[in-house]
N, C-alpha and C positions, 0 to 999 in steps of 0.2 A: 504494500500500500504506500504510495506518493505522500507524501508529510510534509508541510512549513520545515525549515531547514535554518538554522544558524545563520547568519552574514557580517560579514565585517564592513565598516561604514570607516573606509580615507578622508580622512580630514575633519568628520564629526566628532562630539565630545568621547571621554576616555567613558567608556564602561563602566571602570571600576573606580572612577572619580565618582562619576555619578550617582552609582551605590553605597557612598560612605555618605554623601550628600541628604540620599535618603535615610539613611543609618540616624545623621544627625537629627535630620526634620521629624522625623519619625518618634525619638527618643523626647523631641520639644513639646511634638504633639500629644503623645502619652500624658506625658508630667502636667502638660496643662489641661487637659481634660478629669484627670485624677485630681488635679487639685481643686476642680473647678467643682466636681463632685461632691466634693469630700467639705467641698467650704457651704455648699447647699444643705448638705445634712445637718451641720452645724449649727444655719442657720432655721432650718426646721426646725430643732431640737431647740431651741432657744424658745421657740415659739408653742413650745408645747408640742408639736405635729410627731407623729410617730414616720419614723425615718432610719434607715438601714442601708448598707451597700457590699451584697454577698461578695464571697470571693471571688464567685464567678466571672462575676462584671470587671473584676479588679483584673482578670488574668486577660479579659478580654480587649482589654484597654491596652495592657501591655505593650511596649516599644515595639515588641517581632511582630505580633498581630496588625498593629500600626503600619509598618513595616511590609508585611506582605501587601495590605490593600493599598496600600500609596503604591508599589510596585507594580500589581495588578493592574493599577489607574494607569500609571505610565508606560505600561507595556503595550495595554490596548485600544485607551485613547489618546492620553494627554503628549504624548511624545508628538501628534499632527496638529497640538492648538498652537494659533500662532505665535504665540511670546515663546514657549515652551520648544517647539520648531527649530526657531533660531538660536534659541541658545545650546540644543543638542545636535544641531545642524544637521540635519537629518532628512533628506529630500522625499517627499511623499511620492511615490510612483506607483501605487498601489490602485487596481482599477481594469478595467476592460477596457483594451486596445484591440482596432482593429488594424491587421497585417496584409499589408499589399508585399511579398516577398519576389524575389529574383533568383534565378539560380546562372550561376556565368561559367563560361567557360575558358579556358583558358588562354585563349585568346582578347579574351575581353564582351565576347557577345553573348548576348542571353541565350541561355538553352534552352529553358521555359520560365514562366510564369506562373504562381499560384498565391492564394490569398488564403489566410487563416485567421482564427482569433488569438490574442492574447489575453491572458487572465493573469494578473500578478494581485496575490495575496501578501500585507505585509505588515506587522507590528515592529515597536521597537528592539527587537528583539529577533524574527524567526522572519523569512520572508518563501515564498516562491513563484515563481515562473511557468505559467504553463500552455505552451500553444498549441493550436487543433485545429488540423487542416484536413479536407476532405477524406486525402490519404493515410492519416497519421497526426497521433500526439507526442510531445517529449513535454519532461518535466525538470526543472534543475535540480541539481543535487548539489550544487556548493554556488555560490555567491559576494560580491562585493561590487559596494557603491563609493564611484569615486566622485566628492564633490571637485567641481570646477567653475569658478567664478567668473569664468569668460564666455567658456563656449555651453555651459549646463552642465547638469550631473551625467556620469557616466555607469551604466550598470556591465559588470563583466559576471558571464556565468555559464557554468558546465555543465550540459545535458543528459539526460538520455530520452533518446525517440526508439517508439514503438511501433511497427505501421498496422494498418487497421488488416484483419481478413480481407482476404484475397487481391491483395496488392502485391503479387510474387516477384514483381520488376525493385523492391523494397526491401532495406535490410534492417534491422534493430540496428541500432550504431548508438554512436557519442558522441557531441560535438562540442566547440564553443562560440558564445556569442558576447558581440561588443554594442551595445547600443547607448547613444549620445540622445539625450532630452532636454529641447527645447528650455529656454528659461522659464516661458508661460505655463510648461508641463502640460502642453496639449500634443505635443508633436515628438515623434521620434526618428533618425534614423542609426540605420548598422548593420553591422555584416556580420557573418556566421561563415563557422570552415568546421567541416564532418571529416570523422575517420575512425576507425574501428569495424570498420562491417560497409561505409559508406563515404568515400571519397569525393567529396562535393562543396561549393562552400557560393558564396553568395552575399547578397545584401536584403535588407528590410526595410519598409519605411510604415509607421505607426502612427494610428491619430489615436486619441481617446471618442469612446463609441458613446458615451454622454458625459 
């Protein structure tokens, strides 16, 4: 089964800065919800009000529990809001793209033509790639995104394609693809080069499909 996959992200914040970051906010957030708690009973109790705070609550509060749902937060949304964006610098390319591809030859002229979809799923954290063309799907198994502040971000990533039944002119193979996105993030292009079972390579060009 095909799965989200690790990626490394050129030129966005450190990972493991980030994580101590949350370690801290996390531990701020605890403490002052505990106290905030704790100073309510307090004043309950003052007031005559019958008022208690199990342990339960206490453990639940805790920095790591904290901790994981700020993580959670940031893994799955907060890493694409914009303030948050730019300071983990993190290019969103996540989304259906439709593929007008090329396949060339060695000479330089087209060999054929064919169009597919792209689908890339992607959190802070795990991303993938996956295109589907009439003859065949590949999905990537490893990944990294290079920011570029000239020409856009760049995503590089290593495949594998499967061809559908009865495509016997088709082989399983492996390839890699290079694709350059637009600043606006509506547009892409790149090229792909096969090998392993299928010696081919080519270029692509992407819009986003809404």
């Amino acid at each position: 089964m095909n799965q989200d996959h690790d990626y490394a992200i050129l030129g966005g914040a450190n990972r493991v800065k980030v994580g101590r970051y949350l370690a801290l906010l996390s531990a701020s957030v605890s403490s002052a919800v505990v106290f905030l708690l704790l100073t309510l009973i307090d004043v309950a109790r003052q007031f005559g009000l019958p008022a208690n705070l199990p342990p339960e609550v206490l453990s639940l509060l805790g920095a790591g529990s904290v901790f994981a749902a700020l993580y959670w937060l940031l893994n799955r949304y907060a890493w694409r809001w914009v303030g948050i964006s730019r300071w983990l610098k993190v290019p969103n390319i996540r989304g259906e793209w439709v593929c007008h591809g090329e396949t060339i030859n060695e000479d330089g002229t087209v060999r054929y033509v064919w169009h597919g979809t792209v689908t890339i799923t992607q959190s802070w954290e795990k991303l993938r790639v996956r295109l589907k063309t009439a003859q065949s799907g590949s999905n990537s198994i490893s990944a990294a995104i290079v920011r570029d502040d000239i020409d856009g971000c760049v995503l590089l990533y290593h495949y594998e394609n499967d061809p559908k039944i009865g495509q016997p002119e088709l082989r399983a193979h492996r390839g890699f693809a290079e694709i350059t996105f637009a600043k606006d993030m509506k547009s892409a292009d790149g090229e792909y080069f096969n090998g392993h079972g299928r010696n081919t390579f080519g270029r692509m060009r992407l819009k986003r499909a809404h």
